[in-house]
C-alpha positions in Angstrom: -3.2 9.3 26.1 0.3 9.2 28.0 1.1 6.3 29.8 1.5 6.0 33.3 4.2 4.0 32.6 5.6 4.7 29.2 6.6 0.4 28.8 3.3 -0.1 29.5 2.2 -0.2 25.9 4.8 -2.9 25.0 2.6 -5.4 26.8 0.4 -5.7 24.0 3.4 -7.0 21.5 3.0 -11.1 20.5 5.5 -13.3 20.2 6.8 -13.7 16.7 9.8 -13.5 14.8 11.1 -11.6 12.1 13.0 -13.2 9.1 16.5 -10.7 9.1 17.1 -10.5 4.7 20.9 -11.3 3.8 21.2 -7.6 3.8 20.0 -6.9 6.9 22.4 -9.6 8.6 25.1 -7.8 6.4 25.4 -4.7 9.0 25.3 -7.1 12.2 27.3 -5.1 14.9 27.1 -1.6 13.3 24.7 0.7 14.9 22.9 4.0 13.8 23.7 6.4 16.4 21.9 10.1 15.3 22.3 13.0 17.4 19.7 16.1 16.6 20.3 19.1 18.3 16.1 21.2 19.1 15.8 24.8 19.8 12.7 25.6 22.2 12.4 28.9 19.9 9.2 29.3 21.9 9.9 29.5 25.3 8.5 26.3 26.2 8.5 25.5 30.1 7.7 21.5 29.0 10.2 21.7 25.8 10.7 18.0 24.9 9.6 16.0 28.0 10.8 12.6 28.6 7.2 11.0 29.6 5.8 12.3 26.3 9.0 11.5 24.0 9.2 7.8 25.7 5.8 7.2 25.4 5.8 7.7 21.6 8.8 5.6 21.6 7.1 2.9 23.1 3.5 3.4 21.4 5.2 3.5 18.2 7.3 0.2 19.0 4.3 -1.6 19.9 2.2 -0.9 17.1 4.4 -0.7 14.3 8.1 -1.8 15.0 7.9 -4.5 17.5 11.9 -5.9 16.1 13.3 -3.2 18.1 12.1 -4.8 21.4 13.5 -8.5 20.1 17.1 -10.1 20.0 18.4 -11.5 17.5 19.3 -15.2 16.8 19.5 -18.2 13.9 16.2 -20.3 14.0 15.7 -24.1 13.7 16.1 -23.7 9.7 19.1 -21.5 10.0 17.8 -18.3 9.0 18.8 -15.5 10.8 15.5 -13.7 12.9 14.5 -10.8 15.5 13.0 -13.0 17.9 10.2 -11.1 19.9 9.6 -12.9 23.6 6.7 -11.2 25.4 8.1 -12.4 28.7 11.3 -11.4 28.1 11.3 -8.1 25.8 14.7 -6.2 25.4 13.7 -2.9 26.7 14.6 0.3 25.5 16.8 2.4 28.1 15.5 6.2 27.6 16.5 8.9 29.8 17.3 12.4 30.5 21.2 13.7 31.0 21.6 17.0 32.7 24.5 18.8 31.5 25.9 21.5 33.3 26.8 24.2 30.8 24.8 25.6 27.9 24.9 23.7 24.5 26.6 27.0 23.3 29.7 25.6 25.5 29.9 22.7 22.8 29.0 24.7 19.7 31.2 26.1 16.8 30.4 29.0 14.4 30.8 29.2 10.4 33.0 32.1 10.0 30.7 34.5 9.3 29.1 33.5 12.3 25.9 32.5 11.0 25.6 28.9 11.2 26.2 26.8 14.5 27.7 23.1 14.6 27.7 20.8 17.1 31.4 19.4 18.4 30.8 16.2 20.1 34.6 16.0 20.7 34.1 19.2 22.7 31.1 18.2 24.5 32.6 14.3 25.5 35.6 16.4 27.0 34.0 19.1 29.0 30.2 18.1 29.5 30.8 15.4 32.2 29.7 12.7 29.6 32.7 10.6 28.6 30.4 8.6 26.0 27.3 8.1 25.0 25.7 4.4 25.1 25.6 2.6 22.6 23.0 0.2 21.9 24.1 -3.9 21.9 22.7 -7.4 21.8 25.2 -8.6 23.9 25.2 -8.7 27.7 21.2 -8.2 27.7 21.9 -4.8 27.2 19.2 -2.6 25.5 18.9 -2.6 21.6 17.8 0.7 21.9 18.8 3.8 23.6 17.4 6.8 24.1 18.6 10.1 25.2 17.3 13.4 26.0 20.1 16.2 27.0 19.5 19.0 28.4 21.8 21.7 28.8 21.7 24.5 31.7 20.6 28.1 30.8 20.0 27.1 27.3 17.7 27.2 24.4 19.1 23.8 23.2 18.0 20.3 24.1 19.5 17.5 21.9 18.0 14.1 21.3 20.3 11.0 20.9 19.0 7.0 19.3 21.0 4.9 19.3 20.0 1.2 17.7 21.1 -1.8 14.8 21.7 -1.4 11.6 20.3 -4.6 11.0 17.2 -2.8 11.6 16.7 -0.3 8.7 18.9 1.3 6.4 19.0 5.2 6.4 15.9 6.0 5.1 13.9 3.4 7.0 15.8 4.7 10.0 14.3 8.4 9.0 11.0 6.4 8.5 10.9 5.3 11.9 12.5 8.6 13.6 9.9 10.7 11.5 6.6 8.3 12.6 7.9 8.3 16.1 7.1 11.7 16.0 4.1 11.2 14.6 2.8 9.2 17.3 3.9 11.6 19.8 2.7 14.7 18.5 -1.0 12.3 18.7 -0.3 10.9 22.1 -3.4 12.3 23.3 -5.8 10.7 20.2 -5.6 7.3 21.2 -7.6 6.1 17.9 -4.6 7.6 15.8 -3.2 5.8 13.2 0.3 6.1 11.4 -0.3 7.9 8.4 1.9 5.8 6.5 2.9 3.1 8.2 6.0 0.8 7.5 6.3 -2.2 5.6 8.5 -4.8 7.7 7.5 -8.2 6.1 11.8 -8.9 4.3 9.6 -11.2 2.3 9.0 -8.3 0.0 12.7 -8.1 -0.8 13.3 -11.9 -1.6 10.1 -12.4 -3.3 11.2 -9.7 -5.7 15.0 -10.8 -6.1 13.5 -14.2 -6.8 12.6 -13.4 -10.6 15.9 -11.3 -10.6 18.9 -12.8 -13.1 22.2 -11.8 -11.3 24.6 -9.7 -12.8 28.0 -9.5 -11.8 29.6 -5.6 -11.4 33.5 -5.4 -11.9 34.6 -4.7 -8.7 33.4 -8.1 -7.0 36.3 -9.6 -9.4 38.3 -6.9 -8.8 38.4 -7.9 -4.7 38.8 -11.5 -5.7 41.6 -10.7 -7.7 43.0 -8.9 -4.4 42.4 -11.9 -1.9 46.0 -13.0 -0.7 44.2 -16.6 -1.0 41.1 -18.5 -2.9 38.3 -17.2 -1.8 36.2 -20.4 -0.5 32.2 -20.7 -1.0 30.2 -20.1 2.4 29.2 -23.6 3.3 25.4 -23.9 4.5 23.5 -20.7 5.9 25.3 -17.2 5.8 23.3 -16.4 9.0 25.4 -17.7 11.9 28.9 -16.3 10.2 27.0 -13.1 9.4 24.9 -12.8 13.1 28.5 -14.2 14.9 30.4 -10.7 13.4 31.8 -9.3 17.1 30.7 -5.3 17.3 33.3 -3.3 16.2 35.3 -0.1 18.0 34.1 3.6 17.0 35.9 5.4 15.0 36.4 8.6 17.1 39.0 10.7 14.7 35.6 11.9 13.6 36.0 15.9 11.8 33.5 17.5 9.7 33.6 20.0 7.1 31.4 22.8 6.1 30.2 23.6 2.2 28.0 26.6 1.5 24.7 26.1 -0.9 27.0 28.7 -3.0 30.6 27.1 -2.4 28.9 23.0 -2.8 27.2 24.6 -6.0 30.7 26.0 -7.6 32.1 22.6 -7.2 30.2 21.5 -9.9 30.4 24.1 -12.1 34.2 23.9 -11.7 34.6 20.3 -12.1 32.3 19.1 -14.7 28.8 21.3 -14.4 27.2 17.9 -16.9 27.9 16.0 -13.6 25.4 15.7 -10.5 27.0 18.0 -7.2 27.2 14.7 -5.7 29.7 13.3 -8.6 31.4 16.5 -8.4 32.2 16.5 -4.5 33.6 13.0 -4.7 36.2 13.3 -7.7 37.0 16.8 -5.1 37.6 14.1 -2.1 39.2 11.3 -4.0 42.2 13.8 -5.4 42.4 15.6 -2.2 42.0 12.3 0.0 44.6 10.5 -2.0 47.1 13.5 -2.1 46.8 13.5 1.8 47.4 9.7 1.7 50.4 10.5 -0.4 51.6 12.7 2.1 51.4 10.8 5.2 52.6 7.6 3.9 55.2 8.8 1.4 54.1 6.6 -1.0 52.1 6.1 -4.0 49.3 3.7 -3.6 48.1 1.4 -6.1 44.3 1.7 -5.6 41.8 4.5 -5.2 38.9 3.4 -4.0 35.1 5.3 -3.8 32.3 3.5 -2.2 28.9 5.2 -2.4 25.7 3.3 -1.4 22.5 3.4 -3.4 19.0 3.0 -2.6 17.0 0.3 -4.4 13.0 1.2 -3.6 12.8 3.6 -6.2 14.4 1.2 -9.1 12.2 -1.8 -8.1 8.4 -2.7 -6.9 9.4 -2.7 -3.5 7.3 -0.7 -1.2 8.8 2.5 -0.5 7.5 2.2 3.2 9.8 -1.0 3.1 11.4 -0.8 6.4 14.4 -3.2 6.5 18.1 -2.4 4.4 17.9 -2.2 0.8 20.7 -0.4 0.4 23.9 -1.4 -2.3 27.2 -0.2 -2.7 28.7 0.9 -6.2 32.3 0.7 -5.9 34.7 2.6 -8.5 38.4 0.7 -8.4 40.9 3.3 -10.0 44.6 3.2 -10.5 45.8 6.0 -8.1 48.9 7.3 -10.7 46.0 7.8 -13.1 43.7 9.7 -10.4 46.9 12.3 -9.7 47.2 12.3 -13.2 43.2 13.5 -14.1 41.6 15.9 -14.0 38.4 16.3 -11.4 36.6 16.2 -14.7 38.3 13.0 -15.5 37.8 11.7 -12.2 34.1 12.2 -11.8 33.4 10.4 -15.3 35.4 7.6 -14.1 33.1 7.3 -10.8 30.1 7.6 -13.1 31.4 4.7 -15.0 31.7 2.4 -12.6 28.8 4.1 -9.8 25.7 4.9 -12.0 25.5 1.2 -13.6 23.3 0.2 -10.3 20.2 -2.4 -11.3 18.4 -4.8 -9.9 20.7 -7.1 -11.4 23.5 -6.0 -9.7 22.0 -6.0 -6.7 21.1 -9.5 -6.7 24.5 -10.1 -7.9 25.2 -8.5 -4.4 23.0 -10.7 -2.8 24.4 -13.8 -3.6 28.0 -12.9 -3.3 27.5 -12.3 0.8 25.8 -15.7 0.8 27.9 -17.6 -1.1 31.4 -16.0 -1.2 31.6 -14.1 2.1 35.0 -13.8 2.1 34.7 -10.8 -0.9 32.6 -9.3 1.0 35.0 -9.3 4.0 38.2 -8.7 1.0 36.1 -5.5 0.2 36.2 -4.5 4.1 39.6 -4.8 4.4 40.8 -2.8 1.0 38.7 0.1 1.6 40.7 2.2 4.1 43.5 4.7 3.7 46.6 2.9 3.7 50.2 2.5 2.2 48.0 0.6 -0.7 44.9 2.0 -0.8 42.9 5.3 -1.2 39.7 5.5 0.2 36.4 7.8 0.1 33.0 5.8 1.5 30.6 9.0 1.2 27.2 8.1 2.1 24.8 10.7 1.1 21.9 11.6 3.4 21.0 15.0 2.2 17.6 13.8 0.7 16.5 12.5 3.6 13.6 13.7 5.6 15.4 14.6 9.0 14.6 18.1 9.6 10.8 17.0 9.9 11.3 15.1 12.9 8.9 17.2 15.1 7.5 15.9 18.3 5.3 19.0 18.3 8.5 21.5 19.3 9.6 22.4 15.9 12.2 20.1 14.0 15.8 19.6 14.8 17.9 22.9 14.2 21.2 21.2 14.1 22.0 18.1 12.9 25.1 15.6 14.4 26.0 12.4 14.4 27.9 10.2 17.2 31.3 8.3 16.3 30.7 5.5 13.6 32.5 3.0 12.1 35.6 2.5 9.9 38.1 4.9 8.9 37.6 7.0 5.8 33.9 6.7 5.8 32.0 10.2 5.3 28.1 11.3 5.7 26.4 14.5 4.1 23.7 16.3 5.9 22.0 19.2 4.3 22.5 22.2 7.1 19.4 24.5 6.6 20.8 27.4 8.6 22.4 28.4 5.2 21.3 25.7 2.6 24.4 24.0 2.5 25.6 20.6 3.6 28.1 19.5 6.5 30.4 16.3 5.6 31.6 14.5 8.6 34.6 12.9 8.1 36.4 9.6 9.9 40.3 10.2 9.5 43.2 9.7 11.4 44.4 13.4 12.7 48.0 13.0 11.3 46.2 12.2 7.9 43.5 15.0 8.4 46.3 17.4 9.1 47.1 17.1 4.9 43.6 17.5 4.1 42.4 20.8 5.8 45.9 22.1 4.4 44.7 21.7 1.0 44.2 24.5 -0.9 41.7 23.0 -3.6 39.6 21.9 -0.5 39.5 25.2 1.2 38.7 26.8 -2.4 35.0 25.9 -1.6 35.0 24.6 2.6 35.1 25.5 5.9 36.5 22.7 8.3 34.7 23.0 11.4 37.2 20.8 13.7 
């Protein structure tokens, strides 16, 4: 039953607080900020109504996800917690923009003209809308935003979240987006219940770790070894350095790239077909990145550096409906002479060397490195970027992910987008089911991502978009 009043539902949420894990505190001031792009294929006079979408918003807050309603802060024991006040909730901001131009305006076209992307440079330069909101703890402003646009004399109506990483990792954010839903589409069945609902308790991730023996991966000495000075042991609780990080700027030199099923398929066979595509594509990106890096600096650097997170649910007894981040980094550290040197064969066994060695072992190791020797955590921060020094490809893969299922009753998302996000050289993969292939949005400075869409191993099997 809809609300007459979609906060009214949050009334019901108790106080309480909810224990952040290291990793969660980890991503303090980066946000997940999705854009997904709806087609009312069927004509539908109430396509996507604000009243309906907010109130499954809300319902689903109160019932399951109460954290997004809290602030965070370090308790009396210095841990770091969502702190949920009844009398004093941070409240989601959710509301409809009216643009006034068709989505089509903001659009660009494969070039067979069969697949449709969205340009959000385009559409914060001609729509009216110079940026969308982000979400923030700071201020009192809301930790979550919500945003329905709709376009004039068009299909299209795009759907915008914007919220903490300190929430959920990507697939807990999918969870949430994809139960949301859930609740919506059974608005009017008020004894409905979540079919699966999520596991927040981060006492599932520490009570495993507990009986976990640390072991240490090379590339935590690796970034010790590049500190300019010791690297100190955190004194006391990691929570108020880790809570205390300041939000960082957007990256907005954002450009994405398009791969067929067929083309992202043929990287594979050409490169090593023994090798997963997602192996593949990133010894691709690491010659063609550093080659570009080459080229704008007119230098050699010494490192070449590939970041690609993994998810731990499926290698532990964690719940999979865990909520909260339980996502690691693998990081392969390579000599950049001997990257131009290699083959992409080469390449992609040398990622798989130092990338598919991920354990529970490791990930504690991970664990207690941010606890106890922050600064290599922040060393790592600062390496990885495309520099004088350093090559850099941080490709986080979301293709498995369940985001084209995210119906509120009107049909899934037809296009999928992202807003700006942090740090330069970072990259996401969405599958694109218009043709079964997968769209890699790439943050790069323009004078560096003029070298890369002039490379003629990259356009052997993509399409950049913008």
């Amino acid at each position: 039953m809809l609300a007459s009043n979609h906060y009214d539902c949050l009334k019901s949420i108790q106080a309480q607080q909810i224990e952040l894990s290291t990793l969660d505190m980890a991503t303090s001031g980066i946000n997940i900020d999705e854009i997904y792009i709806y087609k009312n294929s069927a004509a539908d006079p109430q396509f996507m109504p604000l009243h309906r979408i907010a109130s499954g918003f809300c319902k689903v807050v109160a019932e399951h996800y109460p954290m997004l309603v809290g602030r965070p802060l370090v308790n009396d024991e210095g841990k770091g917690v969502i702190n949920v006040d009844p009398t004093n909730l941070c409240l989601p901001d959710i509301a409809d923009i009216n643009v006034e131009h068709p989505a089509e305006d903001y659009m660009e076209s494969s070039s067979d003209g069969k697949v449709a992307f969205f340009n959000l440079h385009k559409f914060y330069k001609h729509s009216g809308v110079d940026e969308l909101p982000h979400a923030t703890y700071t201020k009192d402003h809301s930790a979550a935003i919500v945003r329905i646009i709709r376009f004039r004399n068009s299909d299209y109506a795009a759907l915008y979240i914007s919220f903490s990483h300190m929430l959920f990792d990507a697939i807990g954010a999918t969870a949430f987006f994809n139960n949301w839903a859930e609740c919506t589409r059974n608005l009017d069945n008020p004894s409905y219940q979540l079919q699966t609902p999520p596991v927040n308790d981060r006492k599932a991730v520490s009570d495993y770790f507990a009986s976990v023996e640390p072991t240490e991966p090379p590339h935590i000495q690796h970034f010790r070894d590049q500190s300019a000075v010791p690297i100190m042991k955190a004194p006391g609780s990691i929570a108020p350095l880790l809570l205390s990080i300041p939000e960082r700027p957007l990256f907005k030199e954002q450009h994405l790239i398009h791969f067929s099923k067929e083309k992202f398929e043929q990287i594979r066979q050409d490169v090593d077909p023994e090798q997963t595509t997602n192996l593949a594509l990133a010894a691709l990106l690491t010659k063609v990145l550093l080659q570009a890096d080459i080229q704008a600096f007119n230098s050699m650097p010494q490192w070449s550096y590939v970041m690609i997170p993994y998810e731990c649910r499926q290698r532990t007894k964690i719940p999979p409906a865990y909520s909260g981040n339980l996502s690691f980094t693998a990081i392969a550290f390579m000599d950049s002479q001997r990257v131009l040197n290699s083959s992409y064969k080469e390449v992609a066994q040398a990622i798989k060397e130092h990338c598919s060695k991920v354990s529970s072992e490791y990930a504690k190791n991970t664990i207690d490195v941010i606890e106890n020797e922050a600064g290599v955590f922040f060393q790592a921060s600062l390496s990885m970027c495309n520099s004088a020094d350093t090559s850099y490809v941080g490709l986080t893969n979301l293709r498995h992910m369940s985001l084209y299922t995210i119906d509120f009753g009107y049909g899934g998302p037809a296009i999928l987008s992202c807003n700006y996000f942090l740090r330069e050289g970072m990259m996401r993969i969405y599958n694109n089911q218009q043709d079964g292939g997968i769209d890699l949005f790439l943050n790069l400075k323009n004078d560096m991502f003029k070298h890369v869409q002039s490379s003629k191993e990259l356009l052997k099997y993509a399409q950049v978009i913008f």
